[in-house]
N, C-alpha and C positions, 0 to 999 in steps of 0.2 A: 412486900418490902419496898422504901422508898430506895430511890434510884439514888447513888452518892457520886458517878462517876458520869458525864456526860456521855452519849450516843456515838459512834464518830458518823454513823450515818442517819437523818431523819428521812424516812421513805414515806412522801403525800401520797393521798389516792382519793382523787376526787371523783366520786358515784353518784350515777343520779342513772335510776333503771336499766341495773346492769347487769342483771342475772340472764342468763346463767353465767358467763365468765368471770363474773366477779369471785369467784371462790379459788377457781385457778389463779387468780390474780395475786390475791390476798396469800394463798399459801404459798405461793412462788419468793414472796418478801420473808413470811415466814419463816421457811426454811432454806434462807444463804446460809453458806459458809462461812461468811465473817463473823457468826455467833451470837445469840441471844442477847448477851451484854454490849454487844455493840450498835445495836439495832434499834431506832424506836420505831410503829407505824402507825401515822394518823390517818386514818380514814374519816373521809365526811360524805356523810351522806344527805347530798345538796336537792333532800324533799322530795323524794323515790316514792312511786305509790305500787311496788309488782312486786316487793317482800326483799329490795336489797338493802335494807335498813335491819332488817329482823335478821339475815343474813351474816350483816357484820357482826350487829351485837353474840351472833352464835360464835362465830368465830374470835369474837373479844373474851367469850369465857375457858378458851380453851390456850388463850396465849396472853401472858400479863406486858408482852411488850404492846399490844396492839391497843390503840383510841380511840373510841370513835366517838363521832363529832355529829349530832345529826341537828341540821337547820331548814331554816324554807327554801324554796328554790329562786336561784339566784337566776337561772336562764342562761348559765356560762359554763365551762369550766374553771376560768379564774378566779371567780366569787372562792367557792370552794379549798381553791390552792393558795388563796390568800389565807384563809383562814388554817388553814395549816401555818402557813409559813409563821404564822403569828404564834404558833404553839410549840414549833419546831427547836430544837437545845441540841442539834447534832453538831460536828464538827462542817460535817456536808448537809446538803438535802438532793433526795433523789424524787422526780415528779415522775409517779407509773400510770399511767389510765388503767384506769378499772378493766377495760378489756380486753389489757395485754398482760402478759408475763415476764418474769426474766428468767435468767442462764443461774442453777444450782450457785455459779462461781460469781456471776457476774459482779455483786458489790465487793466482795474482796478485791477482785482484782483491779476495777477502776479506784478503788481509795489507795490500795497499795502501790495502782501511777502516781495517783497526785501526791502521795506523802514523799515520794522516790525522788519525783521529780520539783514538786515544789507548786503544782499548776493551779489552778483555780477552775476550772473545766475542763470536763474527760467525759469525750464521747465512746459509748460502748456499742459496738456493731449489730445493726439493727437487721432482723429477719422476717423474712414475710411469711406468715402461717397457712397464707388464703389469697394468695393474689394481693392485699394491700401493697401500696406502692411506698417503698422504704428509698434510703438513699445508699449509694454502692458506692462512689466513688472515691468517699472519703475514707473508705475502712478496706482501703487494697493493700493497706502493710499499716504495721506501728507506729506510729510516731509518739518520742515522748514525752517530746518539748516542742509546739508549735506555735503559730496563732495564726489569726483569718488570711494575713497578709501571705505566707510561703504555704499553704496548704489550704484544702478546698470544705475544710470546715463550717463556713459561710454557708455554703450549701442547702444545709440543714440548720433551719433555724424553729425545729420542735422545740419542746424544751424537757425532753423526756432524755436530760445526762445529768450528770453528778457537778451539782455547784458547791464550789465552799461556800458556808452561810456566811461569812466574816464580809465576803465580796456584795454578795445582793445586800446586807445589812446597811455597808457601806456606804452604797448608792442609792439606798432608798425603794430597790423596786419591790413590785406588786404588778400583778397581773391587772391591765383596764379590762373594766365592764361589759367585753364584747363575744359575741357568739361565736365570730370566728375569727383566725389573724390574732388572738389575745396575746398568743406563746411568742409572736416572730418578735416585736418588738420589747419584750422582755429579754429572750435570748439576744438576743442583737446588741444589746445596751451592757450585757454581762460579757459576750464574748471583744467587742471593741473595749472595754474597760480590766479586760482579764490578766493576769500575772501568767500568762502560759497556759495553753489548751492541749490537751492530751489525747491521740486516740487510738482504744484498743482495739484491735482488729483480730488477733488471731481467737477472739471465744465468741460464741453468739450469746451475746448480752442480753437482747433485747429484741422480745416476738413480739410485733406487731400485726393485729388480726382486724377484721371487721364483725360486727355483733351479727348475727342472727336476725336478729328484727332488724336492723337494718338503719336505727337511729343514729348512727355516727352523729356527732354533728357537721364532720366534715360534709355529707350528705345533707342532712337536715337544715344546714345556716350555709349554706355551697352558693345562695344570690349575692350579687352586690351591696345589698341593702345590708350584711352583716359582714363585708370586707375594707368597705371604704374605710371607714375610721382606724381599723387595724395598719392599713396600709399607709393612710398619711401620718401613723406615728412612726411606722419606719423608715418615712423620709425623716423624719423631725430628730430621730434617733440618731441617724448615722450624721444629719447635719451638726447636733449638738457634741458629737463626740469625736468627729475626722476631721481634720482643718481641710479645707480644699486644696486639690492638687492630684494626684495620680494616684495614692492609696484611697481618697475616698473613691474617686471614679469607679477603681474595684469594687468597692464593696457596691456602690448603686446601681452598677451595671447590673447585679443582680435584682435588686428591686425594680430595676426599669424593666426586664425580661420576663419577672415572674409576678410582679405585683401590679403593674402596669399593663405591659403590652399581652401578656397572657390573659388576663382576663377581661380583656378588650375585647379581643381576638373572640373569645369564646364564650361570651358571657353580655356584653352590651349589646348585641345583634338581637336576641330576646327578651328584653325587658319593655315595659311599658314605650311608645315612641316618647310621649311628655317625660316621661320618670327619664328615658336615656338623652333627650336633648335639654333637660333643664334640670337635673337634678346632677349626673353621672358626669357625662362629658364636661362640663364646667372643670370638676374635681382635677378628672383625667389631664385635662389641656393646664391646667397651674400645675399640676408635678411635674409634665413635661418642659413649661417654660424656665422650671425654678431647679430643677435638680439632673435634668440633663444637659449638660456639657459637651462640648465637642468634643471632650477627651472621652466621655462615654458614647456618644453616639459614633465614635469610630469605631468602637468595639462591640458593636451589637449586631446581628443579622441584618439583612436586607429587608425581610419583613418586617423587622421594628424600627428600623431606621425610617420605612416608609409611614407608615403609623403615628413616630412622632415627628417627623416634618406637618402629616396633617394636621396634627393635633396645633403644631407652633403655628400654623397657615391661617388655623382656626375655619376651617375648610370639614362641617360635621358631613354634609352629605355621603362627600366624596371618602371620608374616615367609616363612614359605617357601610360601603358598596365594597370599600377595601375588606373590612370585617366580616361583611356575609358571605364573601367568596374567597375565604382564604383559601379553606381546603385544597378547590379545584386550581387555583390561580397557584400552587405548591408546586404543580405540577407541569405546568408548562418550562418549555425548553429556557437554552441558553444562546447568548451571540456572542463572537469572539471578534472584536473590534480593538486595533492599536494595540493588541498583549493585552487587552483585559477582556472580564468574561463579564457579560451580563444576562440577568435574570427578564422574561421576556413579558414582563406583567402588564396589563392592556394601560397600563400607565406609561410606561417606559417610550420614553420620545414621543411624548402626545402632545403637538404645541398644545391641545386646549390645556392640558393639566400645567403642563409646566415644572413637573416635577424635576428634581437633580437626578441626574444620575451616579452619581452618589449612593442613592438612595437603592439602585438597582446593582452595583459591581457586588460582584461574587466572587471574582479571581480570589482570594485569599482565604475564601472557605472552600470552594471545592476539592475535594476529598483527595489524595495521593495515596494510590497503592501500590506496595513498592515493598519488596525482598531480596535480601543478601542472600542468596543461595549458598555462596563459596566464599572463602575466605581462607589459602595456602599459599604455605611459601613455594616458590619455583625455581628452581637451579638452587647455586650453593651461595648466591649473596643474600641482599636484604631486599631481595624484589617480593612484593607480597601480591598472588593473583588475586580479584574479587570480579565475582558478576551474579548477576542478578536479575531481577525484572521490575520494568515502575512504569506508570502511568495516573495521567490526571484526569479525575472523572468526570465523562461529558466529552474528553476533546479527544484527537487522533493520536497517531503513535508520536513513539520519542523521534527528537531532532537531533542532528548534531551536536548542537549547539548546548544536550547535555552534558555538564559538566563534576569530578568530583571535587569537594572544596575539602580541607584540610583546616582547622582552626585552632590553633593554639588556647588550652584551656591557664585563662590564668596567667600569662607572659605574654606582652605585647608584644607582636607578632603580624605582620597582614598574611590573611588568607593565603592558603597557597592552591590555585585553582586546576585542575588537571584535565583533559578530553579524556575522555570514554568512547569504547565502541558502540554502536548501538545496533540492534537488528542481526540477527543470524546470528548471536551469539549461543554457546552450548548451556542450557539451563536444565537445571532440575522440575519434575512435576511439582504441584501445590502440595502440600503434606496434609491439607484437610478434604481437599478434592480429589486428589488423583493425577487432578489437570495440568496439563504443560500451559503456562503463558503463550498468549501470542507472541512470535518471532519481535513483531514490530513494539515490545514493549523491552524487550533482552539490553541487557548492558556487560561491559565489561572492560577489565583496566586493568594494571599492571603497574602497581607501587614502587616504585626503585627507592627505597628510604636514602641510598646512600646517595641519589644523587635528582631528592626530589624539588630542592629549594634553588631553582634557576642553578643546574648542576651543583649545588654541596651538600651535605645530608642536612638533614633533618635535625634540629634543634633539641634538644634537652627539652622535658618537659611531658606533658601529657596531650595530645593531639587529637580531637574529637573528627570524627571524619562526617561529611554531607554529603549530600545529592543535590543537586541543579535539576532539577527535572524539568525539559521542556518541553513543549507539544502545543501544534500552530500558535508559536511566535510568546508563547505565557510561559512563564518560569515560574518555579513555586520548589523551598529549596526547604528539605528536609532529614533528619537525623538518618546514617544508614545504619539500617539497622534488619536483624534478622527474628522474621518471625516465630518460626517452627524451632521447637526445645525436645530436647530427650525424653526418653519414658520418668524420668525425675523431674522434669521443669527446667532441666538447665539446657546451658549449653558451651560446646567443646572450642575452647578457646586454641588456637595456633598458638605450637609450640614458642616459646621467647627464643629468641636467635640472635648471636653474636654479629655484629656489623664490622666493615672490614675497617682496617685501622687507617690505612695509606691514603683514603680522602679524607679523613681527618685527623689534620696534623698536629702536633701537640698534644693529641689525646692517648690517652687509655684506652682502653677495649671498652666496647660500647655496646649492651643488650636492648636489642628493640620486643618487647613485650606487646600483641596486639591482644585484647580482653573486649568479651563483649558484658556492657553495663548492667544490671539489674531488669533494666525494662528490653533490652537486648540490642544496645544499639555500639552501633564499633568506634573504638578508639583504640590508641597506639600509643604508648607511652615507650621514651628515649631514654635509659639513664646509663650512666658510668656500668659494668657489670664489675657486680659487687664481689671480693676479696673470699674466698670459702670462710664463714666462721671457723673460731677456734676447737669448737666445742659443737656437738651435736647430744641433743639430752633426747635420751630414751624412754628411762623410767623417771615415774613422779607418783609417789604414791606413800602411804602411810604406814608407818613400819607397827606391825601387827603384836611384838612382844616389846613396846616399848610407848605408850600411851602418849599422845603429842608427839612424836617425833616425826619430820619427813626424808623422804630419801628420795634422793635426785640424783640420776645415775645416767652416764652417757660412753659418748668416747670423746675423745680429743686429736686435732692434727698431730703429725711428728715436730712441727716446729712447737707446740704450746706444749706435748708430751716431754719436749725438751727442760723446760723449768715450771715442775708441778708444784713446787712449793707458794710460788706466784698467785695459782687460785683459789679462789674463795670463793663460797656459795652467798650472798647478800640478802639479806631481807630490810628494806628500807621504809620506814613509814611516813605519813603523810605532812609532819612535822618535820623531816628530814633525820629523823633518828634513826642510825643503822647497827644491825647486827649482821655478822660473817662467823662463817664456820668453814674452816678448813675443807679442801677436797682431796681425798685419796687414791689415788693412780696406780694400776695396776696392767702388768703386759701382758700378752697371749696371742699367739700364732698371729705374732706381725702387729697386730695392733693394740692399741695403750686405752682402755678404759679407767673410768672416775666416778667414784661415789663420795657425795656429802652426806650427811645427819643434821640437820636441820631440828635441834628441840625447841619445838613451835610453843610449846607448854611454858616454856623462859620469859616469851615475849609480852608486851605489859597490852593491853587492849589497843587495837586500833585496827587501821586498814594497812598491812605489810606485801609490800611490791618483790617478789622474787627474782633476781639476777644471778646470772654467773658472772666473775669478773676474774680475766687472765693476766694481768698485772702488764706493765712491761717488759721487754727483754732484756737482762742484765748487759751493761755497757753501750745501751742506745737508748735514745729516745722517743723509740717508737712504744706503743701503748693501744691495744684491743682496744675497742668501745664495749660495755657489758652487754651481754646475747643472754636474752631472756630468758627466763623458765617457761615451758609454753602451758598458757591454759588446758588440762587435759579434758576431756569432758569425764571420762571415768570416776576423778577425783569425786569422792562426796567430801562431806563434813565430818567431824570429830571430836570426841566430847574424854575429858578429864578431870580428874580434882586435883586443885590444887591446894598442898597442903598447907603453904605459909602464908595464904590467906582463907584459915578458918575450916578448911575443909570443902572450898564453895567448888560447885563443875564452874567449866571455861567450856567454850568451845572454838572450833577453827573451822571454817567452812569458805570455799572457793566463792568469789564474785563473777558475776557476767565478765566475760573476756573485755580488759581493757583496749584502748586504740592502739596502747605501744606492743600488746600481743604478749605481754605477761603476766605472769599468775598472779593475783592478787586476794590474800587471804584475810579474812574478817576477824580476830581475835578478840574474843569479847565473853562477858559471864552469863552464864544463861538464867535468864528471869525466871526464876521459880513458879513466881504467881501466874507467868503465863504458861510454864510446863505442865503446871499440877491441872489448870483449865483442861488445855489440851490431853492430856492425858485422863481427867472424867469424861470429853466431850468423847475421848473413842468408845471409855467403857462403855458410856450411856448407847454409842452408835453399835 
């Protein structure tokens, strides 16, 4: 049967002697979950002579979405991925190596980010099956709107994620003719040019393995002799697409670290001496002169900073003595001169070299280890105790002269910087060791909120708290923040506490909330303490002899209990169109509850925001603000016919919890042609 509806995803796989994993490969694309009809796969088999040709074609007669492609051998992976791309009619394309697999879910759920969100690349979290080395750092939570600049995407510049094909189309790309480095400068040119990068984290997408034999080519083409030219087009790439300035600097800090000074480092020390002083080094010292800036080379290690001084010096000897003796030279000490630290490299103050020292300060990389142990309130004002334990690694115990800082997130504000105890303070052991910190590492302080801003409290707002951490004479100041979390991953935030009123006059009653962040680090937010709502909802849930209808049922205060005729339940859509349904108030041993009906079946399609709303109170001018329906997780979804159009089902089903923390219901007809699918694909399952 010809195909009538386009793919939404074209899945390449470029083979060249890939058995045995090729068949896990191929059936892994096979059977996603996003379904036969949405799915095409071309496979090309780029001139295999060990039967992964005769392989595919088995597997092409047993699945009519699957293509295969067989040609001579191109000596690449891109040759191959081109020729897909040229064959590809998806909405997306997804590139899987022959010998790896994906996650049962994985393309539904990266196509269902980027439809959601709108993105044009969605990284799905990558797994290592064997020891191959994957990237972590990008896939330690969600993101569902990003790009290179506010997240670490960059990173990973494979090209094993989900593009939309409209984007590579666009610009023209295709994979260069190279053995190795093909993919970085193709990714690189899609992700700087991208409408939004996406990445999933909570599924394993994508297993990444090493073959058996052993042919990787990351193995096989791993000399210089098959990196350079990948490498000078990702200079050429991030130059053609970054105007110069602080965003490109990011993004070639990474090329300078991994494209550059990494495979200096480890790789030009054993090549031919002619091939590395007149083939290599040449390349090496013009990216250095042309695409590192001072705004990059302040941001780079000590060891590449020294690397490309030599490389500008044009100083090869001295460049390849540095290279052959990294390893051991990693390892030598530090010096702590004037509050900085330097690294102790047989360069380092050698009038003959003449090197900067620059080139050897560390102060701002060496490590800070450092734990909130505590964090309670003390007595009955707004004094809040902390201590903890920190140190900077390499140098001695804490000084005086640590301090904690206070920063206004978001309100201009200066610092507000406080002393700390230091030494013989009472600490907790390590939660992963056992161990007590050394004394001479202990801190500890004593927050008076109410009287911490040159005696007056503390400012409205949200206030991120630091550490000044010093030790011989270096400071290096750092988020406070607390390591060890609960047997759940969390952790137990100090209760919010009312501040006194009489230091600040003019004011209301004032709650200080201390919360520790997602990554666990502390802050203290100041606000007005808020008014009891009127209304506290209970139930929310779906009245079971009455098809579309909801019921939202709570109590109310004695003052809003006073004029119930006032509320209404609101369902408001995203056009600003609103429906209310009366609420009905009822008393019982002291207290006044309220139930709505809510017939959701009424409402015409769209996205409807649930509110309560208590009106004002007869003869003033005062007036509730509407308190929300809360997201329950309980709620599922729910299906009707409705009669006066045709007979057709509706359904109603809850959305992800919005930011204002109310329920938000999706009202819409249920696609037949996609029920009746779904509903063969279970039988067939």
């Amino acid at each position: 049967m010809l195909r009538t509806i386009p793919p939404r995803v074209s899945v390449i796989i470029p083979a060249y002697n890939s058995m045995p994993e090729l068949t896990k490969c191929v059936t892994s694309a096979m059977e996603q979950t996003l379904g036969p009809e949405q799915i095409e796969i071309i496979a090309i088999d780029d001139g295999s002579t060990d039967g992964t040709g005769q392989e595919l074609d088995r597997l092409a007669r047993t699945c009519s979405r699957l293509r295969v492609i067989h040609q001579s051998n191109s000596g690449g992976a891109g040759g191959p991925r081109n020729t897909g791309l040229d064959l590809a009619t998806g909405d997306y394309v997804f590139f899987l190596d022959s010998d790896d697999y994906l996650g049962p879910d994985a393309l539904r759920r990266m196509v269902a980010t980027a439809d959601e969100n709108r993105t044009d690349v969605v990284l799905g979290k990558m797994v290592s099956v064997d020891g191959r080395a994957v990237p972590t750092a990008v896939f330690s939570h969600n993101q569902p709107r990003t790009d290179v600049f506010s997240s670490l995407a960059y990173r990973t510049l494979g090209c094993w994620k989900l593009f939309r094909r409209s984007l590579i189309e666009r610009l023209g790309l295709r994979f260069p003719p190279y053995r190795n480095c093909e993919d970085k400068p193709f990714t690189a040119a899609a992700y700087l040019n991208a409408d939004g990068i996406s990445v999933v984290a909570d599924y394993d997408c994508y297993y990444s393995r090493n073959r058996r034999n052993g042919n990787n080519l990351t193995r096989t083409a791993a000399g210089l002799v098959h990196r350079m030219d990948g490498t000078r087009l990702c200079f050429e790439t991030v130059a053609r697409y970054v105007e110069p300035g602080p965003r490109r600097d990011r993004i070639m800090r990474r090329h300078v670290e991994w494209e550059l000074c990494g495979p200096l480092r480890a790789l030009l020390p054993w090549e031919d001496d002619r091939e590395a002083r007149e083939r290599f080094y040449p390349q090496f010292r013009q990216w250095a002169l042309r695409h590192v800036t001072d705004g990059v080379f302040q941001q780079i290690a000590p060891p590449d900073r020294l690397i490309v001084h030599l490389l500008r010096a044009d100083r090869y000897e001295d460049l390849m003595t540095v290279a052959r003796h990294a390893e051991e030279d990693q390892t030598r000490g530090h010096l702590v001169d004037k509050g900085r630290v330097y690294w102790l490299h047989p360069f380092f103050r050698d009038p003959a070299k003449a090197v900067p020292d620059a080139c050897f300060d560390v102060t701002d990389r060496l490590p800070v280890h450092h734990d909130l142990t505590e964090a309670a309130w003390t007595g009955d004002g707004g004094r809040l105790r902390l201590s903890g334990h920190a140190r900077i690694d390499s140098l001695g115990p804490l000084e005086p002269g640590t301090r904690l800082i206070l920063r206004s997130r978001g309100v201009p504000h200066p610092d507000l910087r406080l002393p700390v105890v230091v030494g013989a303070v009472p600490h907790r052991p390590d939660a992963r060791t056992g161990e007590s910190p050394e004394p001479a590492a202990a801190f500890g302080a004593v927050l008076d909120l109410d009287a911490v801003d040159a005696g007056a409290p503390l400012g409205d707002g949200i206030w991120d708290l630091h550490l000044e951490v010093r030790c011989e004479g270096v400071g290096r100041t750092v988020r406070l923040r607390q390591t060890r979390t609960d047997d759940d991953g969390g952790r137990a935030d100090p209760p919010p506490r009312e501040l006194r009123t009489a230091s600040r006059s003019g004011r209301g009653p004032t709650t200080a909330r201390p919360f520790f962040t997602p990554h666990g680090n502390l802050s203290v937010e100041i606000r007005p303490t808020p008014a009891e709502p009127p209304c506290h909802v209970t139930q929310v849930a779906w009245d079971p002899s009455a098809p579309g209808t909801l019921v939202v049922g709570g109590r109310v205060t004695a003052d809003a209990a006073r004029h119930p005729e006032a509320m209404t339940l609101r369902a408001e859509d995203d056009t600003g169109l609103a429906r209310e349904t009366p609420v009905r108030c009822t008393s019982a041993d002291g207290h006044t509850g309220f139930t709505a009906r809510l017939p959701v079946r009424e409402l015409p399609p769209g996205r409807w925001t649930l509110t309560l709303r208590t009106g004002a109170t007869p003869g003033t001018d005062d007036s509730n603000g509407p308190v929300p329906v809360p997201h329950t997780t309980g709620l599922t979804g729910t299906r009707w016919f409705n009669a006066s159009r045709l007979g057709r089902p509706y359904y109603a089903k809850p959305l992800p919890r919005a930011a204002h923390g109310a329920l938000v219901l999706r009202v819409a007809p249920v696609r037949l042609t996609a029920a009746l699918r779904r509903r063969l694909r279970g039988l067939v399952n």
